[in-house]
Short mmCIF file of the C-alpha atoms (twelve columns), coordinates in Angstrom:
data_MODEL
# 
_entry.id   MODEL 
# 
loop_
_atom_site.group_PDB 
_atom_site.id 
_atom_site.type_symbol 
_atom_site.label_atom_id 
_atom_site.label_alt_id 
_atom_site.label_comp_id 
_atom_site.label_asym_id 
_atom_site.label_seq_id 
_atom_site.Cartn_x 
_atom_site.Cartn_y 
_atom_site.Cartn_z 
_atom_site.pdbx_PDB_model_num 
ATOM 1   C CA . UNK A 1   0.000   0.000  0.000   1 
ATOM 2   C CA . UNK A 2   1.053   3.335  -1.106  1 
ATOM 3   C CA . UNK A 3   -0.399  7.034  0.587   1 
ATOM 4   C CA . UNK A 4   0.604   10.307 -1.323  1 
ATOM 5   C CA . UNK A 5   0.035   13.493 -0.710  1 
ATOM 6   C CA . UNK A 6   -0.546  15.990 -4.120  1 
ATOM 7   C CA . UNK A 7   1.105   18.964 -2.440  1 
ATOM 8   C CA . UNK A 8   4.232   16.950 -1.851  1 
ATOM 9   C CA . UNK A 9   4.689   15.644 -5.126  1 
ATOM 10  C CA . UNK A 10  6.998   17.181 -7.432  1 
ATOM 11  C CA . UNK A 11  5.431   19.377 -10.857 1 
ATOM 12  C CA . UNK A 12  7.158   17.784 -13.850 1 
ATOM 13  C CA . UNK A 13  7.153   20.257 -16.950 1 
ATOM 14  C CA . UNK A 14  5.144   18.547 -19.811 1 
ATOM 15  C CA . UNK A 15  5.226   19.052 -23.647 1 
ATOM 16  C CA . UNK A 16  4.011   22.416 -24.888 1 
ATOM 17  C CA . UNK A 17  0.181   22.784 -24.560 1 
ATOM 18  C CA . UNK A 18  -1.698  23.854 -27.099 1 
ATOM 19  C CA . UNK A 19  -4.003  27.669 -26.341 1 
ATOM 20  C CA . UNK A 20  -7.562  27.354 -26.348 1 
ATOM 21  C CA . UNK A 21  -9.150  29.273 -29.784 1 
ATOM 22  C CA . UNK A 22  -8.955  32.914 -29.527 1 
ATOM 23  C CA . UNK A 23  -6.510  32.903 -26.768 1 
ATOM 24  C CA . UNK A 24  -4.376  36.118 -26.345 1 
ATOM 25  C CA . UNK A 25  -2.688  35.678 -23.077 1 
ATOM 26  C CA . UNK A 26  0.630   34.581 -24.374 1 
ATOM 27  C CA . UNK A 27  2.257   31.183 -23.284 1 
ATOM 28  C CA . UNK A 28  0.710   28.590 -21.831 1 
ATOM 29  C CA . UNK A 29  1.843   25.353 -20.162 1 
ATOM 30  C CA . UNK A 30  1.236   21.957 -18.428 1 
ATOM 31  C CA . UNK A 31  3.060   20.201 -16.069 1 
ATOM 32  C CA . UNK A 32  2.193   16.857 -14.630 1 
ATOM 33  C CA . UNK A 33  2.451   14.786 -10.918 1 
ATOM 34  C CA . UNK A 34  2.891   10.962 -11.040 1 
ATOM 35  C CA . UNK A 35  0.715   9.399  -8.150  1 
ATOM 36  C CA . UNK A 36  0.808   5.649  -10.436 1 
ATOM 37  C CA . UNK A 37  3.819   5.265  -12.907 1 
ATOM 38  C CA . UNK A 38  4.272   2.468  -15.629 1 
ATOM 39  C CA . UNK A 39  6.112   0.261  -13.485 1 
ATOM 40  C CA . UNK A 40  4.348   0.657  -10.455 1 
ATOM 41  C CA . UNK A 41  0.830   -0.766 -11.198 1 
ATOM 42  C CA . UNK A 42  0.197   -3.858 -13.604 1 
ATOM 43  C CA . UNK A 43  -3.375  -2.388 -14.356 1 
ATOM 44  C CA . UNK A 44  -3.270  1.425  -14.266 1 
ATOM 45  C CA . UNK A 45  -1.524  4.791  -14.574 1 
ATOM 46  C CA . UNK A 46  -2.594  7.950  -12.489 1 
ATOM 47  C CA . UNK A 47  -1.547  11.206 -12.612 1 
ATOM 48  C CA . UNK A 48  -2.585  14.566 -11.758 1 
ATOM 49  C CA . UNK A 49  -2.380  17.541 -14.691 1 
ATOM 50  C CA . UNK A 50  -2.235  20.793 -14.373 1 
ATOM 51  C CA . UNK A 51  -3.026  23.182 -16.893 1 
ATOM 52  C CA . UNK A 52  -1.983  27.312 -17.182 1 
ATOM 53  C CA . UNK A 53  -5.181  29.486 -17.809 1 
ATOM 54  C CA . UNK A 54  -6.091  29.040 -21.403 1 
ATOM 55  C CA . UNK A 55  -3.560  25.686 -22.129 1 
ATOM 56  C CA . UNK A 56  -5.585  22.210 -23.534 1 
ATOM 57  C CA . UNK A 57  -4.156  19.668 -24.891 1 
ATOM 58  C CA . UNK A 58  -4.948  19.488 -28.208 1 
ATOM 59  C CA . UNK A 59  -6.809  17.001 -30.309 1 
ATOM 60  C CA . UNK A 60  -6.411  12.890 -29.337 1 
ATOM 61  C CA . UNK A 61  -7.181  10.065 -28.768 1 
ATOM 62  C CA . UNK A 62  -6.132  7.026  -26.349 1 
ATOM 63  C CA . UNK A 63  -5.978  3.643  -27.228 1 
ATOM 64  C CA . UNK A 64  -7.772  2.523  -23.788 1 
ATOM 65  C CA . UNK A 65  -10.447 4.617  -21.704 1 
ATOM 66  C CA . UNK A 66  -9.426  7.410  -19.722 1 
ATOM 67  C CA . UNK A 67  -10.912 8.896  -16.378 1 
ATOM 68  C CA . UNK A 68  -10.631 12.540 -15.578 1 
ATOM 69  C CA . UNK A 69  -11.569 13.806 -12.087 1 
ATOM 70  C CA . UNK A 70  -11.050 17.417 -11.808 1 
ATOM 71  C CA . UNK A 71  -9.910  19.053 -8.606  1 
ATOM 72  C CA . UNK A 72  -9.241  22.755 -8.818  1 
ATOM 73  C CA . UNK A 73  -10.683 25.032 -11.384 1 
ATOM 74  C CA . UNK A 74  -12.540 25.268 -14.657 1 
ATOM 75  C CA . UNK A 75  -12.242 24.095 -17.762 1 
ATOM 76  C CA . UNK A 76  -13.405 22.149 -21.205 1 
ATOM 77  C CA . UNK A 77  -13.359 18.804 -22.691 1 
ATOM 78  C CA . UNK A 78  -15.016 18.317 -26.073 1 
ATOM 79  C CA . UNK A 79  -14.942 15.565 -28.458 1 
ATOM 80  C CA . UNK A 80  -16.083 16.030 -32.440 1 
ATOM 81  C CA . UNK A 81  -19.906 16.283 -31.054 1 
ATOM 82  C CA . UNK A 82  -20.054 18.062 -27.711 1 
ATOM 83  C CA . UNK A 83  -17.973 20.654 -25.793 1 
ATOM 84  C CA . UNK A 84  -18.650 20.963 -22.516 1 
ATOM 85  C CA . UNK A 85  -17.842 23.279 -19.349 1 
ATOM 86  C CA . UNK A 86  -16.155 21.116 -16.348 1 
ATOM 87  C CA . UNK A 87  -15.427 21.998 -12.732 1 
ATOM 88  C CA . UNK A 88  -14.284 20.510 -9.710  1 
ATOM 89  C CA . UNK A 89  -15.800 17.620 -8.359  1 
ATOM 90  C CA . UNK A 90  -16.624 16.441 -11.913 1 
ATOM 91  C CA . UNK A 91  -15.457 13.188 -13.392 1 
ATOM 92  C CA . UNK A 92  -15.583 12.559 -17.116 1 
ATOM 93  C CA . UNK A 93  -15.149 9.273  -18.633 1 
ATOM 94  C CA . UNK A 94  -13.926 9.292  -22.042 1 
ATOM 95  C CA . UNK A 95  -13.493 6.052  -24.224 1 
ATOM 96  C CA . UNK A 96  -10.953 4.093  -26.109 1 
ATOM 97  C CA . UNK A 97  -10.586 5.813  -29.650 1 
ATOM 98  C CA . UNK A 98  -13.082 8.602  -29.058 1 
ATOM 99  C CA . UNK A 99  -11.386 11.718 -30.437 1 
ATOM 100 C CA . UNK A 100 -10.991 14.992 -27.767 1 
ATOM 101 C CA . UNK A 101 -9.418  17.397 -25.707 1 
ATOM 102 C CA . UNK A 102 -9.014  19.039 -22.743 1 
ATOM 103 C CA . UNK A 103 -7.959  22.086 -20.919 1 
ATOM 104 C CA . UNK A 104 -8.019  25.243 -19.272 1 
ATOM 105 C CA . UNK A 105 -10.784 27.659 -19.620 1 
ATOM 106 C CA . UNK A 106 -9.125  31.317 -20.323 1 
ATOM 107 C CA . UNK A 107 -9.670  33.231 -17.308 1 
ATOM 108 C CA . UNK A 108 -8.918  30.303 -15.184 1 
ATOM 109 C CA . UNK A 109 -5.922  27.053 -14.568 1 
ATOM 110 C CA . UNK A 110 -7.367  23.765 -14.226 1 
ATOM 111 C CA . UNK A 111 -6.321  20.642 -12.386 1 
ATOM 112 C CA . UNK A 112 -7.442  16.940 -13.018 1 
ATOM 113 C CA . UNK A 113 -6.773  13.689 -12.197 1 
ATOM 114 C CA . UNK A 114 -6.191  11.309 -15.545 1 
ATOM 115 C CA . UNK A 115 -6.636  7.699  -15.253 1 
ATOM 116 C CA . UNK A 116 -5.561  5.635  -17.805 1 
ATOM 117 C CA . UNK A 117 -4.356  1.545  -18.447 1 
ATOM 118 C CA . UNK A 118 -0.747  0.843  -17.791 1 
ATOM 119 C CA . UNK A 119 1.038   1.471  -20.626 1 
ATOM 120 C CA . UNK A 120 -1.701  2.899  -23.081 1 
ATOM 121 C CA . UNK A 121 -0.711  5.375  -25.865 1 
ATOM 122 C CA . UNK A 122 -2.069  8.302  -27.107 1 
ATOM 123 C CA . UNK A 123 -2.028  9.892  -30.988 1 
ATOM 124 C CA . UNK A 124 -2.219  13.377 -31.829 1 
# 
């Protein structure tokens, strides 16, 4: 058994995020905190992402479900048929294949808790 805290783990900088449309603000960024690594679970990998007002990540897909359980601020996930506003306290459960993204609203960071299979992929 394994107990972690969030506020003790360290922020690892992530590839550059991509701005939501419209955005003005200048740079925006990501940066990630492993609770479950590849390596450390035979079933699942866990981490908790944290997004810069206005940074998403883009259009993807995974190639096994993914759980997001946000737990500070606002933000959007979409896929090719719906966009929709999420906040804290909201999980959204997204499915292998299914095309989306996720982010940041502009005025606002965004933190969330992703929750995918051990050693899943993702294309861009």
């Amino acid at each position: 058994m394994r107990v972690l805290k969030i506020d003790d783990l360290p922020e690892k900088p992530m590839d550059t995020a991509t701005a939501i449309d419209g955005w003005t603000g200048g740079a925006v960024k990501r940066t990630r905190q492993e609770l479950i690594t590849d390596g450390q679970s035979d079933n699942f990998r866990c981490n908790v992402v944290n997004f810069s007002a206005g940074a998403t990540t883009g259009w993807h897909a995974h190639d096994s479900d993914q759980i997001l359980v946000v737990i500070a601020g606002r933000g959007i996930v979409a896929n090719e048929t719906e966009q929709r506003e999420i906040t804290v306290g909201d999980v959204v459960h997204i499915k292998a294949g299914e095309r989306h993204w996720h982010g940041a609203k502009a005025e606002t960071t965004l933190s969330h808790i992703t929750v995918t299979v051990s050693g899943a992929t993702s294309k861009h």
